[in-house]
N, C-alpha and C positions, 0 to 999 in steps of 0.2 A: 387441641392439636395446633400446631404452629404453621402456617401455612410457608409453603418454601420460599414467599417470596419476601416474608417478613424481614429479614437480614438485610438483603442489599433497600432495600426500601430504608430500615432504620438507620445501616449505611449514611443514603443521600440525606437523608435528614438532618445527621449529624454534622455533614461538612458542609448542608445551608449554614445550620447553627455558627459553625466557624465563621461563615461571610460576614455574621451581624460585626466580630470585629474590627476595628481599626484597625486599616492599612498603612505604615509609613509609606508615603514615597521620597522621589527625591528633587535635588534642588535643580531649576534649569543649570546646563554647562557652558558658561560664555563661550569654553575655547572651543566647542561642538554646537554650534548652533544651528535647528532647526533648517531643512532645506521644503520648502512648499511644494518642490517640483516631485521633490523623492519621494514625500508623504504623498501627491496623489497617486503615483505611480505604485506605490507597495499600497496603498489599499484597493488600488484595482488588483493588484496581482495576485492578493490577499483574498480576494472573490471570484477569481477566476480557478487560480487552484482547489479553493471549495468546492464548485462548482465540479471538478472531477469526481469525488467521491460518489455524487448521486450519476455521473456517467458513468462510472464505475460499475454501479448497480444494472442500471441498462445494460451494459457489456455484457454482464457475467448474466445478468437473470433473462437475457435472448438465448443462451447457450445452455441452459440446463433444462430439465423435463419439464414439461409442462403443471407437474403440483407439485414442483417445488421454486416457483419462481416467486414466490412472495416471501416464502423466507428467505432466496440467496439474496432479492433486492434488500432486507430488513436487517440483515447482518451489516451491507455498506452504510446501510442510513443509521442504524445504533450506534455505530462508529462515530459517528459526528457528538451523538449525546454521550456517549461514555468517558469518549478520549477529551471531549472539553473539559469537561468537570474534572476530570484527571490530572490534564495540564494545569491549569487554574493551581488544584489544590498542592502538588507534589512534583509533576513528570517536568513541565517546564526548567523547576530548579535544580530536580538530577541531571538534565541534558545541559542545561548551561549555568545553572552554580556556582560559585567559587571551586574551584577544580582541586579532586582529591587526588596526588599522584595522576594523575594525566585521565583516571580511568573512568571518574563516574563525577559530577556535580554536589555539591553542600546542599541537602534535603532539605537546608533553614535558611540560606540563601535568597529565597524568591515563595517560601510558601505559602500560600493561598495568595500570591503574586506582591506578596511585601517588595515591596521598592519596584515595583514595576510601574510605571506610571510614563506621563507625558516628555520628560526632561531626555536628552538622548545618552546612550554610552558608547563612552569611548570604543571600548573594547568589543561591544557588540554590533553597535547601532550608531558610529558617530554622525547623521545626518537626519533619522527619524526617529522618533519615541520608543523608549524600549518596548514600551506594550504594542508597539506595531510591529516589531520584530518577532516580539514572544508570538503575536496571534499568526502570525505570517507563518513560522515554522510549525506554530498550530497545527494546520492543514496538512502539513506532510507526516506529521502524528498519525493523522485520524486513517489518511489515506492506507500505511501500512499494514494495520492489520487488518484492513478491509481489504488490501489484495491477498492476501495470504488466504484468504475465505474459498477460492476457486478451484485449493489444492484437497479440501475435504466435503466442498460442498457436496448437500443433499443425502447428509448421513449423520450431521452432528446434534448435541439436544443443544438448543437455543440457552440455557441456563448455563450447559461447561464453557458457549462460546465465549458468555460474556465475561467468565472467572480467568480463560483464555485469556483475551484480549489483554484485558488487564495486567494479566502478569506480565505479558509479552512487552508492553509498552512500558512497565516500568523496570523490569528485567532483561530485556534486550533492545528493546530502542533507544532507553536514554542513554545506555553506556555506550552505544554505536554513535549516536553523534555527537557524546558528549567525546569519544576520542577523538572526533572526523571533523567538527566545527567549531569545535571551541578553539579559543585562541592556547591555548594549555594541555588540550586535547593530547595522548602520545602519539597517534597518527600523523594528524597536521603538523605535529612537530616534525616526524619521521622525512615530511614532503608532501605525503601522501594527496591527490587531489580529488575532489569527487565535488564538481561546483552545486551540482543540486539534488541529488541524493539517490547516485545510481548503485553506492555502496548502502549507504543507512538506509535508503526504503525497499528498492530493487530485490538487492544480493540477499538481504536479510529478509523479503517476504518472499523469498521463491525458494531460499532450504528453510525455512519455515514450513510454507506451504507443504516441502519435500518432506518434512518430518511426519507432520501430520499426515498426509497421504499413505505412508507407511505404518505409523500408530495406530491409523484409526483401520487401518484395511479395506481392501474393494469392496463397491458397494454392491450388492445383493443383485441376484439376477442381472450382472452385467456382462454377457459374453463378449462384446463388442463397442466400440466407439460409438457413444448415442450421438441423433443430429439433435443440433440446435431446434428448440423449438419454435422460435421467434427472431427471424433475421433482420426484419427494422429496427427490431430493439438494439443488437450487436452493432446496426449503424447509427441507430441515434445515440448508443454509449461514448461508438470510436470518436465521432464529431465535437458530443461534449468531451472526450479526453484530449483528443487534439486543437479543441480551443483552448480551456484551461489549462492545459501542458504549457501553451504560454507564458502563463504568468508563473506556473511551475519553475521554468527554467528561465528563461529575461529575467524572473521576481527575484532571482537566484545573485542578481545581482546588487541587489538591496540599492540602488539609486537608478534615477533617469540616466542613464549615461552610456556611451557607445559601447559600454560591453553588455548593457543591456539589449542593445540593437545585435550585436554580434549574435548575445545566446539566440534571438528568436529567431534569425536569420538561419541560426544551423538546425534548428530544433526545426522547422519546418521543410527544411531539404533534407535531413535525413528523415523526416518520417516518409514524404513523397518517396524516397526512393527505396525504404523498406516495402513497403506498398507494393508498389511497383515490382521488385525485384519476390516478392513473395508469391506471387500470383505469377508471374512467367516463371518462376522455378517449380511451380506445380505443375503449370503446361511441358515442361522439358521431361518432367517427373511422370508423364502422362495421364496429368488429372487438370478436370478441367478448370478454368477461371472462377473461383466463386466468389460471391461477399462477403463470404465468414473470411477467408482467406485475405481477403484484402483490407478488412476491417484488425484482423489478427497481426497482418506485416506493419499495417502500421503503427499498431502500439507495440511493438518491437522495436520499431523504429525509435518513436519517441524514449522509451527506455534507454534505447544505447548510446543513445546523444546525450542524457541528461547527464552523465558525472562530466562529460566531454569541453558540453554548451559552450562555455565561456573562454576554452584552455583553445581549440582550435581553428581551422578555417572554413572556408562553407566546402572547398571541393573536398575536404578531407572528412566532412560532416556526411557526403555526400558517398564517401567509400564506408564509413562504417552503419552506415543505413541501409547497405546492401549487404554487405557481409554479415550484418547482425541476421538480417533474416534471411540469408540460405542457411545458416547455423542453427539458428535457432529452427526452422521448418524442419533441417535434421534431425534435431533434437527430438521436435513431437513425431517424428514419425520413428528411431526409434524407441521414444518412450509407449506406443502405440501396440509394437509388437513383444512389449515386458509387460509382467504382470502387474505394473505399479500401477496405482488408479487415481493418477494425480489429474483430478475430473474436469478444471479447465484448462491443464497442462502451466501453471505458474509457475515453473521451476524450469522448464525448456521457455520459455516466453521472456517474464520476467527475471528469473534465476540468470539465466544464459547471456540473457538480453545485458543486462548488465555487467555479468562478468565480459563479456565481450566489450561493452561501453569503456567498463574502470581499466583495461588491458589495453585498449585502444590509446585511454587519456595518458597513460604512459609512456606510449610511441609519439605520439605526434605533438603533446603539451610544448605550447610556444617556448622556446628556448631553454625548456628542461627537459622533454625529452628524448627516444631513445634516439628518432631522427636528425637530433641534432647531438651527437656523439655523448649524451650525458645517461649512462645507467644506472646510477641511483634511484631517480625516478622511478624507472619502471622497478627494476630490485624488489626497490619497496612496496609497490603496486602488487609486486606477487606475491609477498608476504605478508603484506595487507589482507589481500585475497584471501590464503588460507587458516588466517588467525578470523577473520568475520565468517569461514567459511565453517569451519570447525565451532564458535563462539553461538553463531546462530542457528545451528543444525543440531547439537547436541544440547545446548542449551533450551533452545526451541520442543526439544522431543523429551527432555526434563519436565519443564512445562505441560506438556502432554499430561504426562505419569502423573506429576501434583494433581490438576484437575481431577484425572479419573480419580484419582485416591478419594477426593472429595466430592466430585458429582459423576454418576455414570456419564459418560462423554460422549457413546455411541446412543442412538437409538436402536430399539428392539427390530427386529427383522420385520415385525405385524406395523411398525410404525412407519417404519421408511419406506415399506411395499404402499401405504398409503398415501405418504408424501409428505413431507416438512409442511407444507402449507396447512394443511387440516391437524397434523398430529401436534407439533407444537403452536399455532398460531390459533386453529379455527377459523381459519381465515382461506379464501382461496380467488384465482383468477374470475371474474364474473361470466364465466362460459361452462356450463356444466355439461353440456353436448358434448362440447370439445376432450373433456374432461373425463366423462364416459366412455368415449370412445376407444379411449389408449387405458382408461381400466375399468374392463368389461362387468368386471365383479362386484364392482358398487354400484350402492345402492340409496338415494338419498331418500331421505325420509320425508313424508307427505307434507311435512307442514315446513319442509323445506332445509329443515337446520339437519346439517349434513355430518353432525358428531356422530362416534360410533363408542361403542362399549372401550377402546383401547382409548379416546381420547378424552374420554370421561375420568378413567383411572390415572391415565398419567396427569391432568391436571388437578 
C-alpha cells in the first residue's frame, strides 16, 4: 500500500533533482548599476516582511480554540516551505516572466530561477539584484495564502490545504500580480495602483478566505462567536505584523529613497488610528475596550494603507485608518449575525480592509486622483475591483471543488470535535489540564500518547 504521503515527497524530490542543473544568469548592466544603499535596505525589508508570516501565526493561532492552535500556527509556517520551493521552481516566472497578453508570465522565463542572479533589471530591479527583488516579492507569496487560512480554520485536513495552497498561488496569485506589477501587466497598464499589495494579497485573500468559508461550511457545534483562546498570542502577532508591515510597505518601494520614508510614515499613522478608532467605535457601540479589538483595528489599519502607502499623504493616511476600521468592525459584526462561518473574519478585515485601501488610493493618489479632478483613476480602481473580485472568488471556490475531487477537504465531525491538533498532527499545546477542561470527554491514555482510534485510521 502506498502511503499518501508518497506523492508530494517524490514531488520534492524531483525538483531537488532539477536544482543539480545549471543555471544561466546574467551579465552585470553598466547603465543599471548596483546601489549599496538599496541593496541593504531591501534585504532588511526582505526580513522584515518575513518575519510577518510567523506573526501571522501568532495572530490567528491566539484567536482559535485551544486544540486547534498548533495546526492554525503550521498552516502559516508550511507557507514559508511550500511557497519557496514554488517560487524558486515556477510561481516567480508566472508573476513576472516575459508577459503573455498582459495576463500571466513565460513559465520558461525564470524557471527554477534561470537568469535570476546578481546583475540588476532594468524593467524590474534597476538598482538591486534581480534575485533580491525575486526574494523580496517572495514574502508577499507566502504571506497570502497563509491569510486566507483564518476564513476556514479549525476544519480543514492538513493534506487539501497544502494541494490548496498550491493551486492558489499558481492559479491566482501569479496572474494577480502578474497583471498589478508587472511593467506589461493589463492593470498597471490600465493606471491601476496598488504600491504594496492591497489588491494582489489583501482583496485576493479575503474572497478567497470568503469562498472557502462557504465551500467548506460552519464548523460543528458552533452556535455562537467562540473567544479567543490566548490573547498575548493576538498581541504578540499584531506587534510582529506591525513591525514587519514595514518593510512590507517602505520595502514596496524597492530603494532607500523618500518614498520609502513617505510609505512608513503613513503605514504607521494609519495603523495607530485604525487602532484607535476600532476600540472607541466599540465603546460608542456599547462594548467594551478590548485587546482583541485593538490588536484586530490595527491590522485593518495596516491593510488599508498598503495599496495607498506610497500614492498619498500622512493626514490622508490618517482618514483612511479610521474609516477602514469602523467599516470593517461593521462588517464583523454583520457577518456575526449571518450564518457564514468566516472563523477569523478575513473577508470583513482583510477582504474589506483592502477594498477600502484600493477605493481610497483612487481618491486621493497624488495628482491622479479623484480629488484632483481626474476619474480615470478611480474608474478603473472600480473595475479593477470587480474583475479581482469576481477572478478570486470564483476562481478561488473552483479551487476548492478540484481539491475536494482529489483529497477529502473537510475533516469528519469525530475529528474536528477533537481538534486539528491531535487529528491531523498528533501534536498538541503542552497543557493537557487546560485542554481537558474545555473537552470533558477525553481521555489520555496512561502512558501518555494521546492518539485515539480516529487518529490512528486517518494516519
Amino acid at each position: 500500500m502506498i502511503k499518501k504521503w508518497t506523492v508530494p515527497f517524490g514531488v520534492l524530490l524531483a525538483v531537488s533533482l532539477l536544482g543539480l542543473l545549471p543555471t544561466p544568469t546574467t551579465a552585470p548592466d553598466p547603465e543599471h548599476p548596483i546601489n549599496s544603499g538599496d541593496v541593504a535596505w531591501m534585504l532588511t525589508a526582505s526580513a522584515l516582511v518575513l518575519l510577518m508570516t510567523p506573526g501571522l501565526a501568532f495572530f490567528y493561532g491566539g484567536m482559535v480554540r485551544f486544540k486547534n492552535v498548533v495546526s492554525t500556527m503550521l498552516q502559516s509556517f508550511i507557507a514559508l516551505g511550500v511557497i519557496s520551493v514554488l517560487w524558486v521552481l515556477v510561481g516567480f516566472s508566472l508573476a513576472f516572466g516575459d508577459s503573455i497578453g498582459g495576463v500571466i508570465g513565460n513559465p520558461m522565463t525564470f524557471f527554477m530561477f534561470k537568469n535570476v542572479g546578481l546583475a540588476t533589471n532594468a524593467a524590474l530591479s534597476p538598482t538591486i539584484p534581480l534575485a533580491l527583488f525575486a526574494l523580496f516579492q517572495l514574502k508577499f507569496a507566502i504571506i497570502t495564502p497563509a491569510l486566507i487560512t483564518g476564513g476556514f480554520a479549525e476544519r480543514i485536513r492538513f493534506s487539501a490545504f497544502l494541494l490548496f495552497i498550491v493551486l492558489f498561488s499558481l492559479c491566482i496569485y501569479a496572474p494577480l500580480a502578474h497583471w498589478t506589477w508587472h511593467p506589461d501587466g493589463f492593470l498597471r497598464k490600465w493606471g491601476v495602483l496598488d504600491f504594496a499589495g492591497g489588491t494582489v494579497v489583501h482583496i485576493s485573500a479575503g474572497f478567497a478566505a470568503l469562498a472557502g468559508a462557504i465551500f467548506l461550511g460552519r464548523r460543528n457545534n458552533i452556535s455562537e462567536q467562540h473567544e479567543p483562546h490566548n490573547v498575548p498570542f493576538i498581541l504578540l502577532g499584531t506587534g510582529m505584523l506591525w513591525f514587519g508591515w514595514f518593510g512590507f510597505n517602505a520595502g514596496s518601494a524597492l530603494a532607500a529613497n523618500e518614498l520609502a520614508v513617505s510609505a512608513f510614515m503613513n503605514t504607521n499613522t494609519a495603523t495607530a488610528a485604525a487602532m484607535l478608532a476600532w476600540i472607541f467605535f466599540d465603546g460608542v457601540m456599547g462594548k467594551k475596550p478590548s485587546a482583541t479589538g485593538a490588536a484586530i483595528g490595527a491590522v485593518v489599519g495596516l491593510v488599508a494603507i498598503t495599496p495607498a502607502a506610497g500614492f498619498i499623504t500622512v493626514g490622508q493616511s490618517l482618514f483612511v485608518g479610521t474609516v477602514a476600521a469602523i467599516i470593517s468592525n461593521l462588517a464583523v459584526r454583520i457577518r456575526t449575525k449571518s450564518n457564514l462561518d468566516d472563523t477569523l473574519d478575513v473577508f470583513s478585515c482583510h477582504g474589506v480592509g483592502g477594498i477600502v485601501g484600493m477605493l481610497a488610493t483612487g481618491v486621493f493618489a497624488k495628482d491622479v486622483g479623484l480629488i484632483f479632478g481626474k476619474t480615470d483613476t478611480f474608474l478603473y480602481h472600480l473595475l479593477a475591483l470587480a474583475i479581482v473580485g469576481v477572478f478570486t472568488f470564483g476562481g478561488a471556490y473552483l479551487l476548492y471543488l478540484l481539491t475536494s475531487t482529489l483529497i477529502k477537504i473537510r475533516v469528519t465531525p469525530e475529528l474536528e470535535e477533537m481538534g486539528l491538533d491531535l487529528s491531523q498532527h498528533s501534536e498538541q499545546v503542552n497543557d493537557v489540564l487546560t485542554f481537558m477542561d474545555s473537552n470533558p470527554d477525553f481521555k489520555p491514555t496512561a502512558n501518555g500518547n494521546h492518539k485515539t482510534k480516529e487518529v490512528e485510521l486517518y494516519q
